[in-house]
C-alpha positions as CSV (number, residue, x, y, z in Angstrom):
1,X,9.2,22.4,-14.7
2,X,11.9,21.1,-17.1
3,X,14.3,19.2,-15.1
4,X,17.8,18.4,-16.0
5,X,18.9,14.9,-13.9
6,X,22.2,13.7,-13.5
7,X,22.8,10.4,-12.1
8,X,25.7,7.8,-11.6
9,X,23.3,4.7,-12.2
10,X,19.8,4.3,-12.2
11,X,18.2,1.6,-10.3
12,X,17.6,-1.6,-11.5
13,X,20.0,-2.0,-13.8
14,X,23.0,-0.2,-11.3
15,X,22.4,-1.1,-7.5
16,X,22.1,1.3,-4.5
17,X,20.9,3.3,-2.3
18,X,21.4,6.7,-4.9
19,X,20.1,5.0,-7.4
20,X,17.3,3.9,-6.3
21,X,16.3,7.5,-5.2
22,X,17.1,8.5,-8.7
23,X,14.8,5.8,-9.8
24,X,12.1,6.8,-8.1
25,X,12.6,10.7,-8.0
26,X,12.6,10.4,-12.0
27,X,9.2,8.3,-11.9
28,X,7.3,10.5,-9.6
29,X,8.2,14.5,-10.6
30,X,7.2,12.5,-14.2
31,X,3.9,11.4,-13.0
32,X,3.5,15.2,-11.9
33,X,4.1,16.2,-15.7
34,X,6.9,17.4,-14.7
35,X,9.3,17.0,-18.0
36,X,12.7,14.8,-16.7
37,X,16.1,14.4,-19.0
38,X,17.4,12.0,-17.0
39,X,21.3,11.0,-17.7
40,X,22.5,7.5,-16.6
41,X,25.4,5.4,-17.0
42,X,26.0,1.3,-16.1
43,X,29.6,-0.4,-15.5
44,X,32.3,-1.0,-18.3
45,X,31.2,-4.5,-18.3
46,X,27.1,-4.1,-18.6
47,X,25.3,-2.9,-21.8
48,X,24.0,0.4,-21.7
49,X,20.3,-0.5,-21.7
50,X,18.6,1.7,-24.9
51,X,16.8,5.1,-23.9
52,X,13.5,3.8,-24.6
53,X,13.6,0.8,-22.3
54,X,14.8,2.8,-19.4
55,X,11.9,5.3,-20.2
56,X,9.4,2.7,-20.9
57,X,10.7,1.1,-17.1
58,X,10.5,4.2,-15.2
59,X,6.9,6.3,-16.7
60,X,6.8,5.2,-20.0
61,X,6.0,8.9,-20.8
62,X,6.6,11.7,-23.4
63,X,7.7,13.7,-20.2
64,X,11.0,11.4,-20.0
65,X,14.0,11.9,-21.6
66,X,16.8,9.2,-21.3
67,X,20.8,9.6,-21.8
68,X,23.0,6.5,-21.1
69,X,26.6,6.3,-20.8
70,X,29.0,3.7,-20.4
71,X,30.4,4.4,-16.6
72,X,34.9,5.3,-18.0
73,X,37.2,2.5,-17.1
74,X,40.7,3.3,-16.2
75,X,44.2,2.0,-15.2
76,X,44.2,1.2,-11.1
77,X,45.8,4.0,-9.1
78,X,45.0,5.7,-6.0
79,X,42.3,7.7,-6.7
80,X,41.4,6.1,-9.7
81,X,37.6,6.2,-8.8
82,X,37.7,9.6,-8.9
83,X,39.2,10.2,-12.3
84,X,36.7,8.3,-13.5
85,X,33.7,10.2,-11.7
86,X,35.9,13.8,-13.3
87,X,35.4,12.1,-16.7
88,X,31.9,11.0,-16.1
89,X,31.1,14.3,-15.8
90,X,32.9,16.2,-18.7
91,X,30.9,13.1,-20.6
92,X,27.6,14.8,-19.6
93,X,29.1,18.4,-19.3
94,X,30.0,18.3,-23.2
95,X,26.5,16.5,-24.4
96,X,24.3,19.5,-22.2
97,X,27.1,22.3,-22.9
98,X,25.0,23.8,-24.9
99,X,21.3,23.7,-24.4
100,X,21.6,24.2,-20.6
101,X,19.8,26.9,-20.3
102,X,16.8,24.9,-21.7
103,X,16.3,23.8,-18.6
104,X,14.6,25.3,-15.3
105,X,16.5,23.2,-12.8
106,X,19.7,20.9,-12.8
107,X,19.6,18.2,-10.0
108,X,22.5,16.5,-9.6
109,X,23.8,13.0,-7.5
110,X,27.2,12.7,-6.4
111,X,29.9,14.4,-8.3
112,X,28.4,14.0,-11.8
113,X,27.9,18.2,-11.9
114,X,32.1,18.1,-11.8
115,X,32.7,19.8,-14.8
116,X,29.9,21.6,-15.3
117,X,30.2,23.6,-12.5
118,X,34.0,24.2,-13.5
119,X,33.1,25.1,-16.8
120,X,30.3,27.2,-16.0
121,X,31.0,29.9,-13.5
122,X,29.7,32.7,-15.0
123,X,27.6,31.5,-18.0
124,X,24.0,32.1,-17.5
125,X,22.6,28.0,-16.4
126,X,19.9,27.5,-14.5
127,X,20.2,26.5,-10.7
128,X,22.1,23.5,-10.0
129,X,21.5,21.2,-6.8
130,X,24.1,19.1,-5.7
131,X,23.3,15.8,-3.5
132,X,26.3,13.8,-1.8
133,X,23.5,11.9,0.0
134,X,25.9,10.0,2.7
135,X,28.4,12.8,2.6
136,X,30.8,9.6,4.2
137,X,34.3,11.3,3.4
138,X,33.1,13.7,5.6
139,X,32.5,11.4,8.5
140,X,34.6,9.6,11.1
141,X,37.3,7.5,9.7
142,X,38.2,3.9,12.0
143,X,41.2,2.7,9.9
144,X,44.2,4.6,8.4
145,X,43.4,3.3,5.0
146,X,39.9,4.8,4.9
147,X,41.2,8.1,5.9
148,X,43.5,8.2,2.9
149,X,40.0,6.8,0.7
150,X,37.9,9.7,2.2
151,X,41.1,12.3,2.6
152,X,40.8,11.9,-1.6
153,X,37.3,12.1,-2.0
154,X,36.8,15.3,-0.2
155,X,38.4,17.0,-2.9
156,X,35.7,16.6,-5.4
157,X,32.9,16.8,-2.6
158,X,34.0,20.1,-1.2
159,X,34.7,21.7,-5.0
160,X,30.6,20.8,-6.1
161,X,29.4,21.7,-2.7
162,X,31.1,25.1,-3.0
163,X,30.2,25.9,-6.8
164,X,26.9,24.7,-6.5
165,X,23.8,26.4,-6.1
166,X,22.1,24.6,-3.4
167,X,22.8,21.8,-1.9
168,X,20.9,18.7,-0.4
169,X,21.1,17.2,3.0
170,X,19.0,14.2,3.2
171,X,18.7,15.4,7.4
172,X,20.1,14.9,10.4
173,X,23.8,15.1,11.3
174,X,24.1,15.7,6.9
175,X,22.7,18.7,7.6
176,X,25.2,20.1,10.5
177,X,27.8,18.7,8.0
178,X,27.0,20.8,5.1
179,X,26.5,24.0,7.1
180,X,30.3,24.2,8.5
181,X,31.0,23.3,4.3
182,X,29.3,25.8,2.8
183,X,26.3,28.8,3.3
184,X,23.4,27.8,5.1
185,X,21.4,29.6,2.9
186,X,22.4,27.0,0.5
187,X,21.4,24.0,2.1
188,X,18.1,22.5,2.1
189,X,16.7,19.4,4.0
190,X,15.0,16.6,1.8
191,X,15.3,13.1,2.8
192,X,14.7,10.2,0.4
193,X,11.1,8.6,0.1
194,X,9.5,4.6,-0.4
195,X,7.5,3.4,-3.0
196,X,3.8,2.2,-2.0
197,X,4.6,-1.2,-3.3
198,X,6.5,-1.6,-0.2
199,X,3.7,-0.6,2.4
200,X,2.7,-3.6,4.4
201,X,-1.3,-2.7,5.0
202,X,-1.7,-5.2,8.0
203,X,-0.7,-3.4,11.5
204,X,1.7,-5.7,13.6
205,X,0.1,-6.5,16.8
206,X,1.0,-8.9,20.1
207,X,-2.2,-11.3,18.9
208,X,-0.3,-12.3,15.8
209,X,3.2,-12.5,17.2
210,X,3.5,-16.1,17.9
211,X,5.2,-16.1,21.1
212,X,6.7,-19.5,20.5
213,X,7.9,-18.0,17.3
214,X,12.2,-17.0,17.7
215,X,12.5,-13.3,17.5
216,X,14.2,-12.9,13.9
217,X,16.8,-10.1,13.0
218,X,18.1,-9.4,9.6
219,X,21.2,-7.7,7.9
220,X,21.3,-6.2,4.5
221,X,24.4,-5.0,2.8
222,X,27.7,-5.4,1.3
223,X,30.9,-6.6,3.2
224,X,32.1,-3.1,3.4
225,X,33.8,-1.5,6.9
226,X,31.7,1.3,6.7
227,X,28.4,-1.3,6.8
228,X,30.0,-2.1,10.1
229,X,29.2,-6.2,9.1
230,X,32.8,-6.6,11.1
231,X,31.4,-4.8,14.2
232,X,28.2,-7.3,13.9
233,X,30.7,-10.7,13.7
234,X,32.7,-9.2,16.3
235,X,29.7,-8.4,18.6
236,X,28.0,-12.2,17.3
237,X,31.6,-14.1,18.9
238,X,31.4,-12.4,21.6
239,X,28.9,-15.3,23.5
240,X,29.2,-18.3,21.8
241,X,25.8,-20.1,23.2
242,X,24.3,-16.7,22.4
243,X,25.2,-16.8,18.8
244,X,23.8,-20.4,18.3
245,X,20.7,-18.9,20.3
246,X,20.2,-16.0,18.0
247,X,18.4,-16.4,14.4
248,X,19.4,-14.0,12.4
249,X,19.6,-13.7,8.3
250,X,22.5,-12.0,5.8
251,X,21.5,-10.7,2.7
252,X,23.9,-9.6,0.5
253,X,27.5,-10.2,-1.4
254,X,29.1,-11.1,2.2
255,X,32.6,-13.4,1.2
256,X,32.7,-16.8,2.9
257,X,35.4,-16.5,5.0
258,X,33.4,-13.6,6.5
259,X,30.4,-15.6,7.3
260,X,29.9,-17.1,10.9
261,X,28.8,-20.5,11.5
262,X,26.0,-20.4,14.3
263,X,23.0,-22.9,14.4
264,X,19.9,-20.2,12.8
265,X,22.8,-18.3,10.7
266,X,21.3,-17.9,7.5
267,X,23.3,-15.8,4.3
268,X,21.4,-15.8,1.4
269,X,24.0,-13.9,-1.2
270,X,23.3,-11.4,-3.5
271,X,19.1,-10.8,-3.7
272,X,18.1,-8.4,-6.7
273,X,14.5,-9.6,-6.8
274,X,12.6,-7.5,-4.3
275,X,9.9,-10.0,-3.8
276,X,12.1,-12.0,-2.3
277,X,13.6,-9.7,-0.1
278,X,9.9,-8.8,0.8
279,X,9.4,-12.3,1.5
280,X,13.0,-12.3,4.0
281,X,12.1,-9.5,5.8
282,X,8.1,-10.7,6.3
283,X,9.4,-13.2,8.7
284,X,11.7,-10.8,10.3
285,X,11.2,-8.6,13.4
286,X,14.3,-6.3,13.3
287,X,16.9,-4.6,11.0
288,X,20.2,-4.4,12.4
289,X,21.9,-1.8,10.9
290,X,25.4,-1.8,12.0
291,X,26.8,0.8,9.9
292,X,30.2,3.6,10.7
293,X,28.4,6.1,8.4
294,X,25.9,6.5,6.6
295,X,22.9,8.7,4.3
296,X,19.5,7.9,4.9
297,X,19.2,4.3,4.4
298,X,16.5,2.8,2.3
299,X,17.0,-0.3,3.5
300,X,15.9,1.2,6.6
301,X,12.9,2.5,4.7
302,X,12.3,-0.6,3.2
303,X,12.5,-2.6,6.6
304,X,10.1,-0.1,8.1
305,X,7.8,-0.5,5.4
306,X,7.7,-4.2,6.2
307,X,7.0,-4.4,9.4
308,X,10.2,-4.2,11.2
309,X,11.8,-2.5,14.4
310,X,15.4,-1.0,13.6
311,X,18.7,-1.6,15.7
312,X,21.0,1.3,13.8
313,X,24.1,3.4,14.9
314,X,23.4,7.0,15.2
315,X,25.4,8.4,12.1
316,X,24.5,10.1,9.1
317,X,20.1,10.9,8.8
318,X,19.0,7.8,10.7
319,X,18.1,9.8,13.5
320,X,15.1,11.0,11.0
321,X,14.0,7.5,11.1
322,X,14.8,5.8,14.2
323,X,14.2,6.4,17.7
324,X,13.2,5.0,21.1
325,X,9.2,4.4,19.4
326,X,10.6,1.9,16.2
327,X,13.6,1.2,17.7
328,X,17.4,1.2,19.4
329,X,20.4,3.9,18.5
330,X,23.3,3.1,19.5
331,X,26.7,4.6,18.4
332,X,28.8,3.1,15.4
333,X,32.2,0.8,15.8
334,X,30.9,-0.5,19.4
335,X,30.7,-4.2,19.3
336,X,29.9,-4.5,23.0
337,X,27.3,-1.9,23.0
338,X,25.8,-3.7,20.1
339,X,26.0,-7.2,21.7
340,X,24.2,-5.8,24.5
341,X,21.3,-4.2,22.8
342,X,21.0,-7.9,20.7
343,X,20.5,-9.8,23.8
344,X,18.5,-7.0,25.2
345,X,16.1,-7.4,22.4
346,X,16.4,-11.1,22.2
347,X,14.9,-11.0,25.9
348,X,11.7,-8.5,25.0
349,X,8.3,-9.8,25.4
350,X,6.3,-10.2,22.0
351,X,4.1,-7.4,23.1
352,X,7.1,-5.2,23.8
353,X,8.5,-6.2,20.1
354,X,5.2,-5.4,18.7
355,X,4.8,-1.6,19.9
356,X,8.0,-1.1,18.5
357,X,7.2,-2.8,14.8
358,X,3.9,-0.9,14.7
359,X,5.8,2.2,15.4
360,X,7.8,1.8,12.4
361,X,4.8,1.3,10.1
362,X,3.5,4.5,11.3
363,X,7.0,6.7,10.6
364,X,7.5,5.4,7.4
365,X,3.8,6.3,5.9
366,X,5.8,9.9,5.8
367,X,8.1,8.8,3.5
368,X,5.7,7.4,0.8
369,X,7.1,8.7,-2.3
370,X,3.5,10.1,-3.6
371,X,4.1,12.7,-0.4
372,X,7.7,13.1,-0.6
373,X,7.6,14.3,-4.3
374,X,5.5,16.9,-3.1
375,X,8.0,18.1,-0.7
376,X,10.8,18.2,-3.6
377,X,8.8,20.1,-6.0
378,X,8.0,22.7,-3.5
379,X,12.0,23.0,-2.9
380,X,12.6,22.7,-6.7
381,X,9.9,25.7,-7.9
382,X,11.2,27.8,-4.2
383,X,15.2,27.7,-6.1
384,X,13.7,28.3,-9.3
385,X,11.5,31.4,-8.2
């Protein structure tokens, strides 16, 4: 197949959870053969990397083409973001005008297919698949400013979801979601996948959980209300001699003023380097995952991958991932309810812990990328045929 790939950002030089599946979905249909023009853009303030050391990064193959654009700056208004994402995507709309129908297939993240699918109606293209991964406009709002945010952002989403072709729904509730949005007919279930490199070979068992050893839990994200890190502090004050009890590590760009003070309250910062993420979460026991809404995590994926049981709220496709085997849902903006399950798990016998991080070793061996690839192509060559 000749593959046509939008993106807003490729991973590692843009960081995220969409672009690290548009990393890794470039890499792999690549190491099928498959023949990728992948298009890319980094922030105003970053040098677009050259065209040959993305390719070189990703396959460093014939089979991969490479497009980068500066992300466009603006002026600050409301809605700024998405003025920018509208001329984003007349950027690649104008460069591919032209030679679109050279392709077999035009995949799409977020709202980069914008103007081609306005320009386009009734040229001859080839199909184009649209993925909002999170779809979090679409989900429940907990402030009257985030409304307004998500309010502006369903403009765009529900224009590319209705003028596409087909659309992605990385599973669970995303998939109900899309269905009252748009024909069902269009939408087809794919979630994300994990690189091998991240497969911990080792099973966990009880005989090498030291029982002496503090039960660890981790966070990783953003200070963002939708990561739910304010549920989390909330949840954390809540029992004073609890939070001094607890050991538990942040990783991530959380502000200071955020940040608790407890006695095994660890924050890290900003971690880019995956080793030593790897080397974080080796010592860990379980992901907390506090979020209002949500895709399908990779840092759930990545967790699993590790080693690590999952405390998430039920939102977005982390159904797909967790339940009552690997872990604890619970539902979003409950800081009691998440207090709760922390001191539950905090009381759990190593052997008890153990089940539950061997669980997660087993559901994520599905989501090995050299499997899920195989599951795209067969959706990619079903659209095209």
């Amino acid at each position: 197949m000749k593959i046509l790939l939008f993106t807003d950002g490729i991973y590692p030089y843009e960081m995220g959870g969409m672009q690290k599946h548009s990393f890794y979905l470039a890499k792999y249909l690549v190491k099928l053969n498959h023949e990728v023009t992948l298009v890319h853009c980094v922030d105003k303030n970053k040098s677009v990397p050259s065209n040959q050391e993305v390719s070189d990064f990703i396959a460093g193959s014939s089979n991969l083409k490479v497009l980068g654009f500066h992300f466009p700056n603006s002026m600050p208004f409301p809605g700024h973001y998405i003025y920018r994402n509208w001329l984003y995507s007349g950027l690649i709309y104008n460069h591919f005008k032209n030679t679109l129908i050279d392709y077999d297939l035009i995949y799409t993240q977020g709202f980069t297919a914008w103007q081609l699918l306005k320009n386009v109606k009734n040229a001859k293209k080839p199909p184009v698949i649209v993925n909002l991964h999170g779809l979090e406009m679409f989900q429940t709002s907990f402030s009257a400013k985030e409304k307004l945010q998500k309010f502006l952002l369903k403009i765009p989403a529900k224009y590319v979801i209705k003028h596409a072709d087909f659309v992605q729904s990385l599973g669970g509730k995303l998939t109900l979601l899309l269905e009252k949005l748009t024909a069902k007919s269009k939408v087809f279930s794919c979630g994300i996948g994990i690189d091998s490199t991240w497969m911990k070979q080792d099973l966990v068992s009880s005989s090498n959980i030291d029982s002496l050893k503090p039960l660890k839990f981790v966070f990783i994200g953003r200070y963002e209300k939708r990561k739910g890190i304010d549920v989390l502090n909330e949840a954390l004050n809540l029992d004073e001699s609890f939070k001094n009890e607890l050991h538990i590590d942040f990783i991530g760009p959380i502000p200071t003023d955020k940040q608790l003070i407890g006695n095994h309250i660890i924050y890290h910062g900003t971690i880019n380097d995956e080793q030593a993420i790897k080397a974080i979460l080796s010592k860990a026991d379980v992901l907390v995952v506090p979020s209002l809404s949500e895709g399908m995590p990779t840092v759930i994926l990545e967790a699993m991958s590790m080693g690590l049981a999952i405390l998430a709220t039920d939102v977005g496709a982390v159904s797909e991932l967790v339940n009552n085997g690997n872990g604890w849902l619970i539902n979003p903006n409950n800081s009691k309810s998440l207090f709760e399950h922390l001191k539950l798990i905090h009381q759990l016998n190593p052997e008890q812990i153990s089940q539950k991080k061997k669980a997660s070793l087993s559901v994520v061996k599905t989501y090995n990328w050299s499997q899920k690839i195989e599951e795209y192509v067969y959706h990619f060559k079903s659209i095209i045929g």
